[in-house]
VMD Tcl script that draws the C-alpha trace (Angstrom):
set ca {
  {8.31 -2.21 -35.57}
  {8.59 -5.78 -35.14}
  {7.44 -7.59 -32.27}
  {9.47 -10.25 -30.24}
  {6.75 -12.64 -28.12}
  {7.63 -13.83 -24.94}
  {8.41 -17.94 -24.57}
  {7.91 -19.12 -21.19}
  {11.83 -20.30 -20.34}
  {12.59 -16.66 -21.32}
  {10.22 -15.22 -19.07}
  {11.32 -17.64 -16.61}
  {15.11 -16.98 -16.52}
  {14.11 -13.33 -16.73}
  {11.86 -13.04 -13.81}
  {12.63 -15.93 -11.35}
  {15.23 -13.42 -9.31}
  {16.15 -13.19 -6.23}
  {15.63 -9.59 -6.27}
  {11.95 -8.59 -5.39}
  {10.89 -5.13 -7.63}
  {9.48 -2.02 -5.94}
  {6.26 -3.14 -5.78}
  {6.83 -5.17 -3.08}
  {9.61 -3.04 -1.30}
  {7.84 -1.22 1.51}
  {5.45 -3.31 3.50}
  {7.51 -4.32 6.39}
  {9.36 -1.05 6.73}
  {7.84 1.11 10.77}
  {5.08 3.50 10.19}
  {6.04 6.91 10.50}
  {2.73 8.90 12.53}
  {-0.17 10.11 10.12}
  {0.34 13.73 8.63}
  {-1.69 16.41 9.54}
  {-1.63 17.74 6.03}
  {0.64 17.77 3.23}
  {2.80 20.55 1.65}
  {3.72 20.47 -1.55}
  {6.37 22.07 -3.57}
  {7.52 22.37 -7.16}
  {9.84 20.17 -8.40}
  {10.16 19.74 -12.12}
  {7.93 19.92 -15.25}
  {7.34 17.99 -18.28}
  {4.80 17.99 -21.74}
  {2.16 15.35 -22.58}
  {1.57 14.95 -26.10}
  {-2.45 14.18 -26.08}
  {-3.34 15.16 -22.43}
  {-2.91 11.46 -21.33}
  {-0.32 12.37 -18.42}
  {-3.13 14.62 -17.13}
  {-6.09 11.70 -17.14}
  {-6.36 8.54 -15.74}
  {-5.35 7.23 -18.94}
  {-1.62 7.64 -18.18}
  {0.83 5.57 -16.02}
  {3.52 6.61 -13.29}
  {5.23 4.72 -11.20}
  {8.49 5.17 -9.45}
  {11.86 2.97 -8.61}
  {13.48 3.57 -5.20}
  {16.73 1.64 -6.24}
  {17.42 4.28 -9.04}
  {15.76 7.06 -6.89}
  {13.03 8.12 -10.17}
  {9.75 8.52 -11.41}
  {8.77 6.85 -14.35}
  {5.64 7.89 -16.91}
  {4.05 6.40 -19.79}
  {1.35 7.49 -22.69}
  {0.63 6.81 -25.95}
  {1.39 9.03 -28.85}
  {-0.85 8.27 -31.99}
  {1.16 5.07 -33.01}
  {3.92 5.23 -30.07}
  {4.55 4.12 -26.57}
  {6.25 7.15 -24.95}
  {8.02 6.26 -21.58}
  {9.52 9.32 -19.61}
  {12.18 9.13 -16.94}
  {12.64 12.02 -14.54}
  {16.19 11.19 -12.42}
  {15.66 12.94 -8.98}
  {19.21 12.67 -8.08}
  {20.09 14.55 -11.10}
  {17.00 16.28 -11.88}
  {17.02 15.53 -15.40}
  {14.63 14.03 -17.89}
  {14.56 11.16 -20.59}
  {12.43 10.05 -22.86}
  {12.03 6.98 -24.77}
  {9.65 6.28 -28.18}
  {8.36 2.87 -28.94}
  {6.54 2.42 -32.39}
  {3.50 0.60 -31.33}
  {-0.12 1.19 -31.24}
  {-2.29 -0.15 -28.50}
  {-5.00 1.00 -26.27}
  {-4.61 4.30 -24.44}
  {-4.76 3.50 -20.96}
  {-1.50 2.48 -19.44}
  {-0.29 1.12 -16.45}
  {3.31 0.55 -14.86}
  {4.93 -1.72 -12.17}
  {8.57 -2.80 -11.55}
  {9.35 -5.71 -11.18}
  {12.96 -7.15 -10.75}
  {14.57 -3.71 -11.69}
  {12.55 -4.68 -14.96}
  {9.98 -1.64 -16.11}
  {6.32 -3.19 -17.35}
  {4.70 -1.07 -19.38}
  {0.69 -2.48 -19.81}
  {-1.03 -1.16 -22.62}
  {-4.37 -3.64 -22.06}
  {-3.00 -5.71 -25.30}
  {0.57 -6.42 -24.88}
  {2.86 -6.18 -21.66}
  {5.96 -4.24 -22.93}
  {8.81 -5.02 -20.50}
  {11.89 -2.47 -20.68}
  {15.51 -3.08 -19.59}
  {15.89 -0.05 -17.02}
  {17.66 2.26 -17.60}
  {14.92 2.63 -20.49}
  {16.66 3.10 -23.64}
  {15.60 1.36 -26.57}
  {12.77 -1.34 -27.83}
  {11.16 -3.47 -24.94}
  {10.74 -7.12 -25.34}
  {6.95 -7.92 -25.98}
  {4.11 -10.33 -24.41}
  {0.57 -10.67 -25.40}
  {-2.67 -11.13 -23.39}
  {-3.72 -14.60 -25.18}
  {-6.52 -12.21 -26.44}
  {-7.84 -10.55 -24.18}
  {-8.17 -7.01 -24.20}
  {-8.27 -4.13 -21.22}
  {-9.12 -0.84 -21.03}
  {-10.17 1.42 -18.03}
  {-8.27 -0.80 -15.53}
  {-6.49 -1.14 -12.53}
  {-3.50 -3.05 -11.53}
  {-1.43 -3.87 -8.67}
  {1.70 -6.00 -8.43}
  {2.80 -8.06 -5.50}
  {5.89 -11.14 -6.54}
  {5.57 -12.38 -9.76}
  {1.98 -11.32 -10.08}
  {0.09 -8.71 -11.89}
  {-3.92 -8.22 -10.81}
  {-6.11 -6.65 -13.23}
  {-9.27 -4.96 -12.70}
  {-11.42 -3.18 -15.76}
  {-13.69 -2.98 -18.77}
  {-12.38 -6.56 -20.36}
  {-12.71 -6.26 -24.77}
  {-13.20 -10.07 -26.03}
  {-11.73 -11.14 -28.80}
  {-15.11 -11.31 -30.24}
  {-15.40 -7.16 -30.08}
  {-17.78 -7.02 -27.15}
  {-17.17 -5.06 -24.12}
  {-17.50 -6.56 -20.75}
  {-17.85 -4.88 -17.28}
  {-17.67 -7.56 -15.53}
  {-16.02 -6.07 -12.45}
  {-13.58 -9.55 -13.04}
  {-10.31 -9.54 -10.86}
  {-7.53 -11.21 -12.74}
  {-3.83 -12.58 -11.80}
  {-1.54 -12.58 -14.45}
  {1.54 -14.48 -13.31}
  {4.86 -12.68 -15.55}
  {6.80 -15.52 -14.83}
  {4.83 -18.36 -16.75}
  {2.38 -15.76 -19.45}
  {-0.77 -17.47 -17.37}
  {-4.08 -15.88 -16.22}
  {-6.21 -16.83 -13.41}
  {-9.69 -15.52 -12.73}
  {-9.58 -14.54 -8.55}
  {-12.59 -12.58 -7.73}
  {-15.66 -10.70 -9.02}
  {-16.82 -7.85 -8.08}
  {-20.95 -6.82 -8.33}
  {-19.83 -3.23 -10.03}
  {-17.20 -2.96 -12.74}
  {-14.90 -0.26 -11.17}
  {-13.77 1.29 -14.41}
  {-10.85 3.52 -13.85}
  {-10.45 2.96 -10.25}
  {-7.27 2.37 -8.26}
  {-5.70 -0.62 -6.44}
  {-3.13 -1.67 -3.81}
  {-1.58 -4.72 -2.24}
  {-1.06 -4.99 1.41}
  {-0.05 -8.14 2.84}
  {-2.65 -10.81 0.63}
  {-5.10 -8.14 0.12}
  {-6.24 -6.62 -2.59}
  {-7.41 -2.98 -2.33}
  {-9.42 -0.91 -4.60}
  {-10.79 2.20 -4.39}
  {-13.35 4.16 -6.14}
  {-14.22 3.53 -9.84}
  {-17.61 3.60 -12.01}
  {-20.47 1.42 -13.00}
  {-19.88 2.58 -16.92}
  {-17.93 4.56 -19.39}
  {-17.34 7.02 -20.61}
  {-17.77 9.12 -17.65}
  {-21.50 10.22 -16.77}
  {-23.78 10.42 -13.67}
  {-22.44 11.21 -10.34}
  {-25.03 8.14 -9.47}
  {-22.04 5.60 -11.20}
  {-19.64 6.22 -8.12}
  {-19.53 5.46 -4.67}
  {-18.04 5.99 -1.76}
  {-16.80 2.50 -1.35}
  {-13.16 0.95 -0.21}
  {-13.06 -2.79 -1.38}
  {-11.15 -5.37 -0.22}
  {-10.53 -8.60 -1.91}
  {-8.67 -11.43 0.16}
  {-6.17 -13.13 -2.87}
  {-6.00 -16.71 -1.09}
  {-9.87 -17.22 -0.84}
  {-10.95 -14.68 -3.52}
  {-13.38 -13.26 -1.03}
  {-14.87 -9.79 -1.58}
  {-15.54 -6.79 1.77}
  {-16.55 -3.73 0.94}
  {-16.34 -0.87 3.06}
  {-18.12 2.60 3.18}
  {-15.95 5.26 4.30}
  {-14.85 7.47 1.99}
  {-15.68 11.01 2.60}
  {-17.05 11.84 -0.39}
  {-17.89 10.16 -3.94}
  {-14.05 10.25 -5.71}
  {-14.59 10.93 -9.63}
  {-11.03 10.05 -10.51}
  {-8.89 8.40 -7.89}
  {-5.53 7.48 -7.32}
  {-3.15 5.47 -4.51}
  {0.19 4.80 -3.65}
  {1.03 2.77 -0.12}
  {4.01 2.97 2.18}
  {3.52 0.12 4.97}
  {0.57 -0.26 5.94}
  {-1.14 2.71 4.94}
  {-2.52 3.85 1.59}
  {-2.50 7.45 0.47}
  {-5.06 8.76 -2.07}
  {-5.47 11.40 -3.96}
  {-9.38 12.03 -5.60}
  {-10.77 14.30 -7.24}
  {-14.26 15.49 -6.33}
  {-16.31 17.68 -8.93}
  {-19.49 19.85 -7.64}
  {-23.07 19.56 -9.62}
  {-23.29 23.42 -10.21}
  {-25.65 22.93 -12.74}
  {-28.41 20.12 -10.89}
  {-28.12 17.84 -14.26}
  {-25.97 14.89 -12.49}
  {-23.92 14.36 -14.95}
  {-20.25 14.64 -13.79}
  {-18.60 15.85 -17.06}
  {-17.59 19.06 -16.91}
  {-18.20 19.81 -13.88}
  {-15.82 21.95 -11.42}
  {-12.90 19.56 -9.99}
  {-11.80 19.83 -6.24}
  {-8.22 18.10 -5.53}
  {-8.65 15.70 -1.81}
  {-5.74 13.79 0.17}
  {-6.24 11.32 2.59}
  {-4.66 8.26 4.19}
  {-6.36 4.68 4.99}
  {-5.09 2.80 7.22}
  {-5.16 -1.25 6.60}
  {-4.48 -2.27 10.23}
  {-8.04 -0.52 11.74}
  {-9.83 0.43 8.50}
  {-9.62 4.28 9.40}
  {-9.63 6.94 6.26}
  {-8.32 9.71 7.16}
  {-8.75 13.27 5.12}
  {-5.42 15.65 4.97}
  {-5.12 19.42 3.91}
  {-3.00 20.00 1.36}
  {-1.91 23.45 -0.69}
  {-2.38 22.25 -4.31}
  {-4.50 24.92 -6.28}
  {-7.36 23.71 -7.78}
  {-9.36 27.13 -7.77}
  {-10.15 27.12 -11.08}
  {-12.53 24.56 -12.72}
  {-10.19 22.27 -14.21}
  {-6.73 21.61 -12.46}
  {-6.34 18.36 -10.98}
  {-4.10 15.69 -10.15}
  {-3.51 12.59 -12.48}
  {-0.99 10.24 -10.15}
  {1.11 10.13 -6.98}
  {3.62 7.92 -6.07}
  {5.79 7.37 -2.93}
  {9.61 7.11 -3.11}
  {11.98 8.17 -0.37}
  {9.31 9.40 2.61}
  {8.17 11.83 -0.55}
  {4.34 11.92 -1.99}
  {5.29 12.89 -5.63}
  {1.78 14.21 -7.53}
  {1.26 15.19 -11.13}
  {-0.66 17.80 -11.23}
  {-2.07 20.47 -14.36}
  {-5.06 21.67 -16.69}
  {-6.19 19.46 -19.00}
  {-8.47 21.98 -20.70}
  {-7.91 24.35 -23.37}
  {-4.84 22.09 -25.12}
  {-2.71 22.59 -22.33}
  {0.42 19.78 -22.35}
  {1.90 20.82 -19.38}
  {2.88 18.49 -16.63}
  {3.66 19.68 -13.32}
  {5.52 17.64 -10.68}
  {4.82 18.42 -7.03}
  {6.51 17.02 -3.85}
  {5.21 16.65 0.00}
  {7.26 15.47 2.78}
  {5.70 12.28 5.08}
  {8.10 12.87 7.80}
}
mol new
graphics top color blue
foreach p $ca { graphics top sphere $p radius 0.5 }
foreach p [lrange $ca 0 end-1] q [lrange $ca 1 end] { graphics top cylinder $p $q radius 0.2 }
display resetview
């Protein structure tokens, strides 16, 4: 398949809206009081060709305009992008023929769907139905990231791939402004938080969780840690107050609070080394105005070793979670839905 590069008029007249996207859609709205616990229920189901929907290598992300969830993995030599309609309860899916890196990440910007691979930025039309229009990362490379949207601006996080083949975790926050294709370096970090998680609130930045290296090994790579990263100044705070060390970790805000979802795994065997390892699903809330983390009960089952979660997202006062086994070739995606009011 052909690919059709961005020029920077195009991405201008495409982007420069008056309409801000769903990223940026809930941060004045009143706080509703913090749970006491969350209780899920089944709402739909879908497959995931290579598990990727069940790791952190998969994206979701959700648009409140069109009330639905959206979902993103590669398939050997295709971008597959998955729309599940809540209104209508129905499912569509949508096959790209383009190979890039495995770990993908979504935002929506401008009623716009970004779909980043860590080599190109595919940018859909929504409804998603058909090719996306294409921009490159002037040659850089991304893998094991996170990424958080706020205006015209994308912030990346991860294990950067130079041109030149080498890998660096540099722990390097970058902006990547959609409007003119342009990078700007904004903060580094003194850990490379591989495969952690990130939100904006007000002109901060975030991020919680992630590891020192990849792929995934000692329990002694992860931390309990909740950084923040001011976006004017580039100035780094780091705060210790998560419960316990999160393994895999993943966020979605409404207002001024943050809700994530980690998994924990237990050392049975005394080796510290993480892979393998029984997984225990957690919930909690942090809350930007006093720094307070919060831990909520919840009714997922994780009683076997390997069930997890793999993303939430917040759309209409729900906490939508993806949720299955990744073990034994299982493909099955489960949706799951808990009330905030």
């Amino acid at each position: 398949m052909k690919k059709i590069f961005f020029l920077p008029l195009l991405i201008l007249g495409i982007f420069l809206t008056s309409c801000e996207g769903d990223d940026n859609s809930e941060e004045n709205e009143m706080e509703d009081p913090i749970p006491t616990g969350l209780e899920f229920t089944f709402i739909t189901s879908t497959t995931t060709a290579n598990g990727s929907l069940l790791s952190t290598n998969g994206g979701m992300t959700s648009s409140e305009n069109r009330n639905s969830l959206y979902f993103s993995e590669r398939d050997k030599g295709t971008e597959v992008v998955k729309t599940y309609n809540i209104s209508t309860n129905t499912w569509s899916t949508n096959i790209y023929e383009e190979s890039q890196f495995v770990t993908k990440r979504l935002h929506i910007i401008n009623d716009r769907l970004l779909v980043l691979g860590g080599q190109y930025i595919n940018i859909y039309d929504l409804p998603v139905d058909g090719d996306p229009v294409v921009t490159n990362f002037h040659d850089l490379k991304y893998s094991k990231y996170s990424s958080a949207a706020k205006d015209q601006n994308i912030y990346f996080l991860g294990n950067e791939n130079n041109i030149d083949g080498t890998n660096q975790d540099t722990g390097l926050l970058k902006r990547y402004n959609v409007s003119d294709n342009q990078f700007s370096d904004i903060a580094t970090f003194t850990d490379a938080k591989l495969d952690a998680s990130a939100e904006i609130v007000g002109n901060t930045y975030y991020v919680f969780g992630g590891s020192n290296n990849f792929p995934l090994a000692l329990y002694s790579d992860f931390n309990t840690t909740i950084s923040k990263v001011d976006l004017t100044s580039g100035s780094v705070s780091t705060l210790n107050i998560m419960p316990e060390k999160p393994i895999r970790v993943y966020t979605a805000k409404k207002g001024s609070f943050i809700y994530v979802g980690y998994e924990t795994r237990t050392d049975t065997n005394g080796d510290g080394d993480a892979a393998g390892d029984d997984k225990t699903i957690n919930f909690g809330i942090y809350n930007t105005q006093d720094n307070s983390f919060t831990v909520l009960d919840h009714n997922l089952d994780d009683s076997d070793l390997y069930s997890s979660i793999s993303n939430i997202e917040i759309i209409n006062n729900k906490l939508y979670v993806s949720y299955g086994n990744p073990q034994f070739g299982s493909n099955e995606v489960n949706i799951f839905a808990a009330d905030l009011q």
